[in-house]
N, C-alpha and C positions, 0 to 999 in steps of 0.2 A: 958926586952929586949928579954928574950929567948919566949917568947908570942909572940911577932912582929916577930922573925924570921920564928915560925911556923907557924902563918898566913900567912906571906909571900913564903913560900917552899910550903903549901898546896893550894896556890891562882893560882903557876903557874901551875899546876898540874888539876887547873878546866880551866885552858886559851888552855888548848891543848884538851880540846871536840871539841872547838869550829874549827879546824884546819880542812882542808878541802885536799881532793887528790890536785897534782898538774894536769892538764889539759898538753893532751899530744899535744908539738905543732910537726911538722914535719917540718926538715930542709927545705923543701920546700915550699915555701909559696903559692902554689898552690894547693899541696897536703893538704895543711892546711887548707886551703878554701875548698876544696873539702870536708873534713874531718866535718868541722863545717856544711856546707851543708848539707850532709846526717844525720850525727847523731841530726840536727833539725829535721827532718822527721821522726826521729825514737822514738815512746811512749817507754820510760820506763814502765816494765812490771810489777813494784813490788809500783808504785809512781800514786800517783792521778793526772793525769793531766798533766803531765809533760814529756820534750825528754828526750833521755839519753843523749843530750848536757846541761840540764839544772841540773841532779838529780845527784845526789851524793851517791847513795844506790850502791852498790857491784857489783848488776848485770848490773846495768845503764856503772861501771867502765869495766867490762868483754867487755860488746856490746862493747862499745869504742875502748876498745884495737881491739879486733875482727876486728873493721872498720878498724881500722888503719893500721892492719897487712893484711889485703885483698887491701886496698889502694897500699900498699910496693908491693906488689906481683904484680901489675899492671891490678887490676879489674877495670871495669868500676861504676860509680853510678848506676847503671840500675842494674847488675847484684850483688854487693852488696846489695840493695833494694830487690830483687829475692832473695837470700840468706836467706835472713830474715825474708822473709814473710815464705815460705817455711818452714822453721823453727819455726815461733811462730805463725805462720796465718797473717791474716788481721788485728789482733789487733793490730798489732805493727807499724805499718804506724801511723802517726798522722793524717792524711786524708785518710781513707780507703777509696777505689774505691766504687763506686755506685754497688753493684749487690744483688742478690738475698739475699747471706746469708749478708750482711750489711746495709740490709733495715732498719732493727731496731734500727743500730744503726744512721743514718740518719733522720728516722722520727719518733724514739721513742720519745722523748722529746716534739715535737710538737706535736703529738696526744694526748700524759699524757696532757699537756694544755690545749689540746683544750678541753678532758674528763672532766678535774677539773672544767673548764670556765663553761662549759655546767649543771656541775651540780652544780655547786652554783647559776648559773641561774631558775633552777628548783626551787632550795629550796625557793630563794628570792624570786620567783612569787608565789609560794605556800602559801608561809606565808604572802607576801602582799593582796591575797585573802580571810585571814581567818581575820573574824568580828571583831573589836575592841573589844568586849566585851568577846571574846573567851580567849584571857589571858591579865591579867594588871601587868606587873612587880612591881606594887606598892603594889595592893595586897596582905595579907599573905595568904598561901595556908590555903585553908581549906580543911578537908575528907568530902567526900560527905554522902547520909544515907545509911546507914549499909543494906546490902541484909538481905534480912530477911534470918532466920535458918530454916529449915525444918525438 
């Protein structure tokens, strides 16, 4: 019996990693919406992929609050959004704007593609060129004859 309790006293004890912030709502439900709005648009800076409406890391809960206390204060989305870029750059938009310095990140991806397509395309016309009799995977390798010594 005293086993089953300590299993039980150490099971709830692994049940609260799994516990999560609560999600701040704001007595107004428009401020609430507004709320969720922006912090969709905003990458979490610490998280792969993710807003700081979706991520649960420290600093994803800081931005949050941040939004919500700029919302209180009577900011608009725009200047929120300004705020933040200001503050982290461009990387913190989940759609950064088109310009110069976020070329890369717009058409890096596709060019990595099209680079890799293009060079597998090489390789396989390369190799579709060379003789049958050039390699047989059935084959065992054999050493060719020894350079003579001098």
């Amino acid at each position: 019996m005293a086993k089953l309790m300590w299993v039980l006293f150490f099971s709830a004890f692994a049940l609260l990693g799994h516990a999560k912030e609560a999600v701040l709502v704001a007595k107004d439900p428009v401020l609430d919406a507004r709320m969720v709005r922006i912090t969709s648009e905003l990458r979490c800076l610490v998280c792969q992929n993710q807003t700081i409406a979706d991520s649960h890391a420290a600093l994803a809960v800081d931005l949050r609050n941040q939004v919500m206390e700029q919302l209180q204060q009577g900011q608009s989305d725009q200047q929120i959004i300004d705020y933040m870029t200001a503050r982290y750059g461009d990387f913190v938009l989940y759609r950064p704007p088109l310009k110069a310095s976020t070329v890369v990140l717009w058409f890096g991806p596709g060019l990595l593609l099209l680079i890799s397509l293009a060079a597998l395309f090489v390789v396989l016309r390369r190799r579709s060129r060379l003789p049958p009799e050039a390699f047989d995977p059935d084959e065992p390798e054999t050493p060719g004859p020894a350079a003579p010594r001098h």
